[in-house]
N, C-alpha and C positions, 0 to 999 in steps of 0.2 A: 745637178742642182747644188749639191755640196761644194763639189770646186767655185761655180759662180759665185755660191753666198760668201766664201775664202777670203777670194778675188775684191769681192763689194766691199767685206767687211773692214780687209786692209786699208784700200780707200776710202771707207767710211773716217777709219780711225785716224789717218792722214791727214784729213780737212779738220777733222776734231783738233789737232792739235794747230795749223794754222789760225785758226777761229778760235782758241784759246789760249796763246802763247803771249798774248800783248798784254789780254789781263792777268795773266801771272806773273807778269815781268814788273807792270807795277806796283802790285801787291807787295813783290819780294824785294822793290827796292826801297820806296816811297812808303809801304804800308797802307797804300789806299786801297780802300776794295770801289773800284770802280762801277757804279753801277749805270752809269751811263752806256759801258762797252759796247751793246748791240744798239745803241741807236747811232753811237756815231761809226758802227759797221753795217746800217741802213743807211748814214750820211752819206758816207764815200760811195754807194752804189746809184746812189740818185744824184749827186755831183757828177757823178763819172758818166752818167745817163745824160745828165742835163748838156755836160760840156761835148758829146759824144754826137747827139742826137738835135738840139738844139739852136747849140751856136757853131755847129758844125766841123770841131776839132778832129784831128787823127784820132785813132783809141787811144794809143800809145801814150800820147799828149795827154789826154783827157785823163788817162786814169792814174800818170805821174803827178799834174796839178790836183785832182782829186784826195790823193793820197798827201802831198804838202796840205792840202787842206784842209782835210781833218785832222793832221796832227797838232798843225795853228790851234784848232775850235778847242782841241785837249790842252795844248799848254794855256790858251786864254782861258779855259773852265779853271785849271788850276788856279792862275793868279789871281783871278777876280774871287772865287770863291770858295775853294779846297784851300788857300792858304791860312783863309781867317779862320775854318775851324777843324785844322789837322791837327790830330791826336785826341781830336772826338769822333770815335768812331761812327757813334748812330749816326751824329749830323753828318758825318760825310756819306755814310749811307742815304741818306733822306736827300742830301744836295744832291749828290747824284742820280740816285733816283729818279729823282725830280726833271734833274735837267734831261735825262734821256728819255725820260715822259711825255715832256714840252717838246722837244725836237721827233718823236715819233708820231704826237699828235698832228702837229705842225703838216709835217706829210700829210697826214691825212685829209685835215680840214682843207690845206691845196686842191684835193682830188689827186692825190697820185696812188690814187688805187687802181685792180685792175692787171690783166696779161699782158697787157702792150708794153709794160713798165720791165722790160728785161736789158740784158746785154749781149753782144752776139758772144760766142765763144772763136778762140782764137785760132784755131784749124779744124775744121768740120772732117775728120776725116776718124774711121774706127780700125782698132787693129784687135787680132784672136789672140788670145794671152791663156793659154792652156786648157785650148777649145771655148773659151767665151771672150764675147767681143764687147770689148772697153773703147772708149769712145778718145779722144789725142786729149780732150779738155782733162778727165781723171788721170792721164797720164803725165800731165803735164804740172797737175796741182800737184803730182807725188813728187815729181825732180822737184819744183818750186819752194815744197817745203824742207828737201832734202837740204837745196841750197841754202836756205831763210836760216836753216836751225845753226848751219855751219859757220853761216858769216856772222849770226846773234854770240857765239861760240867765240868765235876768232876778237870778234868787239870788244866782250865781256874783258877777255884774259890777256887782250894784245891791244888795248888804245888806254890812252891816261883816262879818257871821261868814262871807259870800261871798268876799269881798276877804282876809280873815283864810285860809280854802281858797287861795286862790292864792298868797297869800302864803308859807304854809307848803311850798306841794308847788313853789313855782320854786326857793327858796331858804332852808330850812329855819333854816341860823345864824345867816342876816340876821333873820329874821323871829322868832328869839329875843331879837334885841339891842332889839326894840321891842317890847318886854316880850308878846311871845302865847305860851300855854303850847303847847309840842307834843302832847303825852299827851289835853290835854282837845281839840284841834282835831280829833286821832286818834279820839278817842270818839267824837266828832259824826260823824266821817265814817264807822266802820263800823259804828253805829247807823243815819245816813242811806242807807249803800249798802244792811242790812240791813232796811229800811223802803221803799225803791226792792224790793226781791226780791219782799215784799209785796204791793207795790201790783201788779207784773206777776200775780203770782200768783191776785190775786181776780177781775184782769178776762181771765186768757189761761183758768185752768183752767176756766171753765162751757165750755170747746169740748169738755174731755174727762171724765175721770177722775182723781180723787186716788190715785195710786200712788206709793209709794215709790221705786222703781224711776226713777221720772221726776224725782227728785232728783239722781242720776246724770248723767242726759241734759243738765240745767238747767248743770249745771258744766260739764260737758265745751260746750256749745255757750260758754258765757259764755267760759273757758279760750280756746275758737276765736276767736268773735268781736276778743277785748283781742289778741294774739297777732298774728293778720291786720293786725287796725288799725292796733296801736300802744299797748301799754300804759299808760294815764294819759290819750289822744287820745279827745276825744269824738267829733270830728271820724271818726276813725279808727273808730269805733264803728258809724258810722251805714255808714260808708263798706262796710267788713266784713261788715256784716250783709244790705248788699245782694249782694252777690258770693254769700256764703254761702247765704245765702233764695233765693235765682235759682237757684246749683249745687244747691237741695236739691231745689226744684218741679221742676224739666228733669230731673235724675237719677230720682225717684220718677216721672212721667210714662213717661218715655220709656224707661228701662232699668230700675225696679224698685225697690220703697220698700226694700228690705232695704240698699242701694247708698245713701241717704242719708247714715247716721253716718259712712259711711266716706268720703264727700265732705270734712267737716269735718276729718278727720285726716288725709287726704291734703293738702290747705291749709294745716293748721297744720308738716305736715314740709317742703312747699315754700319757705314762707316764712321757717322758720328755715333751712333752707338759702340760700336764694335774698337774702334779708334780714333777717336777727335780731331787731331793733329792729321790725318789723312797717312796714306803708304808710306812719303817721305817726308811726313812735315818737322818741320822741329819746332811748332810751335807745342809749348809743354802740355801735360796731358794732366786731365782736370787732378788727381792723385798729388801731381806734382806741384799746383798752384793753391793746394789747403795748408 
């Protein structure tokens, strides 16, 4: 039972961090705290449903256009209404909020509630991984985010609109005085964070069910994960998500999956007690801001 809960935990932690790397990324470039994140990563799974099932596309197709699609719905959320009021924080909490409100209820009031509402997974086949058998879908989600973290990596530190991201989220006014707009930077990234939601979204849901509900979960774990870490630290992402994914397998094992979520929010009020700024954050620490 030990090695399996390892096994799970790793994987646990794995998905944690694909399901959480979009909203950290526009946190740490743009400064937005997106709170839409988990609805527009129940968007792309019911687009991808819709074009899959539907109107009868390949998967492949379905969840490439899916993924362009929500990342549209995120740079259009940005220009029509994160742009009028960035650098107010609450309101952009409360816009967001909002919007990933309207678009979860949205779902619902359709009727796409419900077990039929899934996606198939991409090779049905299970292999023994140190006498416990993992299923190709969790095997696949772990190389997926292996690749994801690499090429996020290679973008950041190897293309102009990478460097252009860094430049804007080290030092915002410098990075005006040579001439990069903020506003269009800010597009790209919570377009790109909302396209990161996406892309978790097509290869984590074949394990389950499309439920609304589970747009809730998606925030709150992401909320955990940035928080722990470090809001803005990728580093801190990956870091988080292991701790998290580990308390969440050994909690659900051993004392009772209903004790899960509340591992998460027990963590998240440690660590703003214990250290605000999160593992790697470098946002200053309240001492620092009196």
């Amino acid at each position: 039972m030990f090695l399996g809960t390892v096994v799970y935990a790793v994987i646990n932690s794995v998905i944690l961090i694909m399901m959480c790397i979009g909203f950290n990324l526009t946190f740490g470039i743009s400064g937005v705290s997106n709170f839409a994140y988990g609805a527009l990563y129940i968007l792309a799974a019911f687009v991808t449903w819709i074009f899959l099932f539907l109107v009868g596309l390949p998967y492949f197709l379905s969840a490439t256009l899916s993924i362009l699609f929500t990342a549209l719905v995120g740079a259009a959320m940005y220009r029509l209404v994160l742009m009028r009021v960035r650098g107010q924080v609450l309101s952009e909490v409360i816009a967001t909020f909002g919007i990933g409100l309207a678009i979860l209820e949205l779902f619902r009031y359709l009727g796409f509630v419900g077990i039929e509402y899934s996606l198939p997974v991409f090779i049905d086949e299970s292999f023994m991984i140190g006498g416990v058998y993992v299923d190709m879908q969790r095997i696949l989600i772990v190389l997926f985010a292996i690749v994801l973290v690499l090429l996020l990596w290679l973008f950041i530190h190897h293309t102009s609109v990478g460097l252009a991201f860094r430049g804007i989220a080290q030092d915002e006014r410098t990075a005006l005085t040579f001439g990069m707009d903020s506003d269009w930077i800010a597009t790209l990234s919570v377009s790109m964070g909302a396209g990161l939601a996406a892309i978790a979204a097509t290869v984590i849901v074949p394990l389950g069910t499309i439920s609304v509900s589970q747009g809730y979960d998606v925030l709150l774990n992401a909320l955990a994960v940035s928080i722990i870490g470090g809001l803005g630290s990728t580093g801190g992402v990956i870091v988080a998500s292991l701790v998290i994914g580990f308390a969440q397998r050994f909690t659900d094992t051993y004392i009772g999956s209903h004790w899960t979520m509340i591992v998460s929010l027990v963590a998240i009020l440690l660590v703003l007690v214990i250290k605000p700024s999160g593992l790697y954050g470098k946002q200053k620490e309240l001492e620092e801001r009196i």
